[in-house]
N, C-alpha and C positions, 0 to 999 in steps of 0.2 A: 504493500500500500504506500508505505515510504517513496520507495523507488516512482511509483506512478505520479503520486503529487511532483516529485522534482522533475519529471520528462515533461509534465504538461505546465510547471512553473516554467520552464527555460525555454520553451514554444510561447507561451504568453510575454515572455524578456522578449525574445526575440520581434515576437511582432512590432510591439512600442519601437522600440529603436527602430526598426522596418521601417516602419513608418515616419521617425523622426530621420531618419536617411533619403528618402523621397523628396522633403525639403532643400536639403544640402542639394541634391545633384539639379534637383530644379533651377535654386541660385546659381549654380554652378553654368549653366548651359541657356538661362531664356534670356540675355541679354542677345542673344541673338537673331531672336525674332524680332524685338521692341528696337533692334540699336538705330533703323533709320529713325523711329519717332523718337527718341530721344536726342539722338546726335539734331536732327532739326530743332525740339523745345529747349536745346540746353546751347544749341549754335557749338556742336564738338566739329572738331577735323577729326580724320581718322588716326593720326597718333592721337589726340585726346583720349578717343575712343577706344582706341587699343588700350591704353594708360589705363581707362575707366573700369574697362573689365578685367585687365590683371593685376591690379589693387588687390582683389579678391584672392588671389594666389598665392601676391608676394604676401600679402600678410598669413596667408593658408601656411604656407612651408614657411616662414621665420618662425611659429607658431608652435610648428610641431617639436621642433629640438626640445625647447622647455614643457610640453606638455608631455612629453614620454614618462618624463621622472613624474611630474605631478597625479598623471596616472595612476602609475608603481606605486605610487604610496599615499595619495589622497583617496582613491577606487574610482571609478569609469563615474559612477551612478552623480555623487557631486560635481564632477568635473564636465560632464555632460548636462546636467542640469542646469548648474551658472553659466555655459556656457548659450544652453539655450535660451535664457534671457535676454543676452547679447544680440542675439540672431532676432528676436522678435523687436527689440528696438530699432535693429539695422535694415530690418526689413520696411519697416513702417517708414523711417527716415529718409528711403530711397524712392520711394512710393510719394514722399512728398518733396523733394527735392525740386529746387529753382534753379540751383546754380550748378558750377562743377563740384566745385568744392563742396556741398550738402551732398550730393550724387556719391562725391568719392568717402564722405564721414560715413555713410552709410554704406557704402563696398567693405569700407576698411572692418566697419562691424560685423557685418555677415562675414567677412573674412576670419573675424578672431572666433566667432560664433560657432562656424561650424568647423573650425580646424578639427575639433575633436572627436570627432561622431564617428567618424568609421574607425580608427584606432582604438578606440575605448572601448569600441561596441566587438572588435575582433579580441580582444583583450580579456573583455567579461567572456567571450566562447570560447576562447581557452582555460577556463575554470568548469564551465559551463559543459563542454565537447568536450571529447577525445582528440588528440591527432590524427588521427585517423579518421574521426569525422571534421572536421577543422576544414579541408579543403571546398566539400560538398555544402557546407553550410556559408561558409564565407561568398562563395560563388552564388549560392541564393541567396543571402543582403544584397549582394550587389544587382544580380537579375531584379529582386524588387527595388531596389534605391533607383534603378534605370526606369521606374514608371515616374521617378520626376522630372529624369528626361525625357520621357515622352511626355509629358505634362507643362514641359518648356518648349516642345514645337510644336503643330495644329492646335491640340488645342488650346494653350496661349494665345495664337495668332487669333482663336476665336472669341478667348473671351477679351482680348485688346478691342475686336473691333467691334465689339456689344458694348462693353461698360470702358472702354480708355485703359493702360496700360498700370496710369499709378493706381486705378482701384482694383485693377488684379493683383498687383501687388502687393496691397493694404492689405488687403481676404488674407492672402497667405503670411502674411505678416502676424496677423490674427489669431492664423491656424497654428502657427508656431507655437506661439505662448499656451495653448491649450495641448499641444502635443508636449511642450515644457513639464506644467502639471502631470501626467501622466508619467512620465519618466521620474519623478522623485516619489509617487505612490506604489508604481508597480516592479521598478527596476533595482535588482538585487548582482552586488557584485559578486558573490559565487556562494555555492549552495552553504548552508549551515553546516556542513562537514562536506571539507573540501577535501581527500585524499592528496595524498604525493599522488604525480605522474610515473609512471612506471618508467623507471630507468631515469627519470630526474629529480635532482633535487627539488626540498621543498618550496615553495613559491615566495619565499624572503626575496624583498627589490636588493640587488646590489648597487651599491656605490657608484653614484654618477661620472666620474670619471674613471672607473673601473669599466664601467657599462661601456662608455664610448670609448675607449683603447679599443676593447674587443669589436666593438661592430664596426667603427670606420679603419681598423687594423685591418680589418678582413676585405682579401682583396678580389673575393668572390662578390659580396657584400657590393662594393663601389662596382661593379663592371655590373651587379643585378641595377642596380642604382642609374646608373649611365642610361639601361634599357626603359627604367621603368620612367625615367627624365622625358625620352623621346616616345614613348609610347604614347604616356599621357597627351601630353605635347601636340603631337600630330592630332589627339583624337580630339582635344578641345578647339584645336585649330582651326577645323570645320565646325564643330556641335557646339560650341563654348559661343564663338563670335562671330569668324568671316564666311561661315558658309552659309549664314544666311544672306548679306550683302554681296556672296561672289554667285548666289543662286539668282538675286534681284537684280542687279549690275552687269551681270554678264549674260546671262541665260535668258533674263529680263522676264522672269517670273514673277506673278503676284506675289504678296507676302503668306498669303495662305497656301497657294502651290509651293514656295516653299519650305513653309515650317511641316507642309506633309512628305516633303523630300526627308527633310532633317528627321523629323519623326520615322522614317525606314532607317536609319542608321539606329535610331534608340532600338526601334523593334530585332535588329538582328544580334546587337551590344545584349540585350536581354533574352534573347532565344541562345545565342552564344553563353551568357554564363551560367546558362542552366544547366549545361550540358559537359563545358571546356572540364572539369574535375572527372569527370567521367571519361572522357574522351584519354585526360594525361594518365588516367589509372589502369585504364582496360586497351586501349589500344596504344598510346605511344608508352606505357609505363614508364613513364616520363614526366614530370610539369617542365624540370629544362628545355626539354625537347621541345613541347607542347609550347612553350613562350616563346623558343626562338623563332620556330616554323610561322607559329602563327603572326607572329611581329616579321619574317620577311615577306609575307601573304599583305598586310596593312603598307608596307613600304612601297612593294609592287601597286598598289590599288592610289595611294596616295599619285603617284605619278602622273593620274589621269585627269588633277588637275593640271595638268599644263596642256590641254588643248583638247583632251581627248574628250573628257566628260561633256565638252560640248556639241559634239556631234550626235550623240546618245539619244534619242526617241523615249520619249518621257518613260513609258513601261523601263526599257534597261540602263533610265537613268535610276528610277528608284530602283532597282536591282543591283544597280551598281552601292546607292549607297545602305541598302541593305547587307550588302556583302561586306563593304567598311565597317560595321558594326560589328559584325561574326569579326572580323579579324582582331579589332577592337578587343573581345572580349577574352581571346588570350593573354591580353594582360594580365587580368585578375588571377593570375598563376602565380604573379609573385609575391603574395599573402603567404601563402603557404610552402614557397622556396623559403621565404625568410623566417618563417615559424617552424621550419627545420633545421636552420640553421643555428637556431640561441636556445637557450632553455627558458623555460616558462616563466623564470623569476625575473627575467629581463626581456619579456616578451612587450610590454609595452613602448618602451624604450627603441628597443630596432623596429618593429613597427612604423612609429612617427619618425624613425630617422629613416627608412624607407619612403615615408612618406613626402619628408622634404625634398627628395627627388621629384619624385610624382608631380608634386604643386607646385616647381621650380619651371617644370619642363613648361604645366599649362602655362605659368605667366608669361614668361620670358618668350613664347613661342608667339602668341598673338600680339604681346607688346613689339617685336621686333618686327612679327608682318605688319604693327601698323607704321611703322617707320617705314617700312619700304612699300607699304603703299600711298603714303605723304608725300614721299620724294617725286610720284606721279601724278600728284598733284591730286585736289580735295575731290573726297569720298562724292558727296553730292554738290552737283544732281547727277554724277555718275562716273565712277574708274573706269578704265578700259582691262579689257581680258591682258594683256601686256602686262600690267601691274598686277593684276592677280596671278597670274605664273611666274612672276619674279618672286612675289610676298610666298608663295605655296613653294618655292623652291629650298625654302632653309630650312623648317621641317624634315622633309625628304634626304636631306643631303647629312641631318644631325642622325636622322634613324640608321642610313647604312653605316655609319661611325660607329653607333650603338652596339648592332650587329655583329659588325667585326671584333668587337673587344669583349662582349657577351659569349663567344662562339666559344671562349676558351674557360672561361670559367666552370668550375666543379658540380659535378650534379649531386643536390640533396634529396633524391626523394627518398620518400620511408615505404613500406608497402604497409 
């Protein structure tokens, strides 16, 4: 009876954060349906703009170095909580934003807000799981977290053009702080008798500069880091910002044709990570394998923005960026590379320092396309395809770099 109460408490944990994850990737990716009516009510260029949305990032990975420890030794449950506060103010404040500067007070909080939510929440399921289930579960967070990427393209586009962009914003702003609530009544950071892990020490945090010797020591670790830099990277680079403005500007689709473009990239990101942990356990018995293969599959597909995706007949263009998404979603392998590699008392700790890669790659990748689409002069009333396969070339060129230095790094998987 024991045993059944804690299987159906840690399916109830999991939902809440499920559901408080949905938020996060929404922020994360629906500025790109809203960014022409924004960039017009706020008068941005497109380095403003690029600027505007990876705020969000750079404050996302500076964020995670210090929340790893805070983590380790405060638990997932407050640290997720205050953090959700954050996020319901920053939401609300961007929603009502004039200027840049209000726009970006309001990036910079969603930024600190939700730095914590997927590390904390992979964190609490290493108390929660097995390693051995760890892989399978982590991959469904992220498959649900990925309905707020779909929930950042079509339909965003639609409820922009019913009720205005700041009051969809506000809703979800709203919906935060009640998702907030819920995580400090229902969310337990690991069962009331927590065993050792077999074959690991007990779950005592070690010493913060102990902790970082060994994870940035490791020189598997920095080359998974490098991958997961330009994974992320490429994928926000489309879903995050410029794919909706290089769907409108060059393909010269509505804003609703394209947030249903974008939304087949979510739709594949999420049919992908239902699956990808299954895929590295039963057929390639591999997650290294599984992340490499499937990150040069994303490289290759990347490439077709430089000319090709615009020949494509609407059906195999949404098939194209459906397949961007399955590729996509071989990232999410390296959750579970890197929670093979540390032991569980410093699981939170390499996590978010995993993470700062990730959220280094999103920022840096669309603030630099927006530099080099500035230099061709202002975004509206419209770039030329020219600029957008120069801006989509740096991406592309940091992934096969990735690639090649990933290729040699050690394989951890466990069976």
């Amino acid at each position: 009876m024991h045993e059944i109460r804690m299987r159906r408490q840690r399916w109830v944990i999991f939902a809440v954060l499920a559901l408080v994850y949905i938020l996060v990737y929404f922020y994360r990716v629906s500025l790109a349906v809203v960014a022409r009516d924004v960039a017009r009510e706020l008068d941005l260029s497109p380095a403003q703009l690029g600027s505007l949305s990876s705020i969000l990032f750079y404050v996302y990975a500076a964020a995670q170095l210090p929340l790893g420890p805070m983590i380790d030794r405060l638990g997932s449950r407050v640290v997720i909580g205050a953090s959700g506060v954050l996020t319901a103010i920053g939401g609300i404040l961007f929603s009502q934003a004039s200027t840049l500067a209000q726009a970006m007070a309001g990036r910079i909080l969603l930024g600190l807000g939700t730095a914590c939510v997927l590390m904390a929440t992979f964190t609490i399921f290493s108390h929660w799981f097995s390693k051995q289930e760890f892989g399978r579960v982590s991959g469904l967070m992220i498959a649900i977290g990925n309905l707020g990427n779909l929930g950042g393209t079509a339909p965003l586009a639609v409820a922009v053009a019913w009720v205005g962009w700041r009051s969809s914003f506000l809703a979800v702003g709203v919906l935060q702080g009640v998702l907030t609530l819920f995580v400090f009544l229902l969310v337990r950071d690991r069962p009331p008798q927590d065993p050792e892990r077999k074959g690991e020490p007990a779950a005592t945090p070690m010493g913060l500069l102990e902790a970082w010797k060994q994870i940035f020591g490791n020189r598997d670790f920095l080359c998974l880091g490098a991958l997961a830099f330009t994974w992320y990277g490429n994928y926000l680079a489309v879903q995050g910002l410029w794919g909706g403005p290089y769907l409108m500007e060059v393909l010269k689709l509505s804003r609703e044709a394209a947030g249903r473009m974008l939304m087949c990239t979510s739709l594949g990101f999420i049919c992908g990570s239902l699956v990808i942990d299954t895929v590295a356990r039963k057929l390639m018995h591999s997650h290294k394998r599984t992340l490499w293969l499937g990150q040069l599959v994303l490289l290759v597909l990347m490439t077709a923005f430089q000319g090709v995706a615009e020949t494509l007949p609407m059906a195999l263009l949404a098939a194209f960026f459906f397949a961007l998404g399955l590729a996509v979603s071989s990232g999410t392998t390296i959750y579970p590379i890197v929670r093979s590699m540390f032991p569980v008392r410093m699981v939170g700790t390499a996590l978010t320092s995993l993470n700062f890669f990730v959220l280094m790659g999103a920022a840096s990748m669309q603030q630099i396309m927006g530099v080099i689409l500035n230099s061709f002069g202002k975004l509206t009333p419209g770039a030329t395809g020219q600029a957008f396969h120069a801006a989509f070339q740096f991406p592309v060129a940091a992934q096969a770099v990735a690639l090649a230095l990933f290729f040699f790094a050690k394989d951890y998987y466990e069976t």
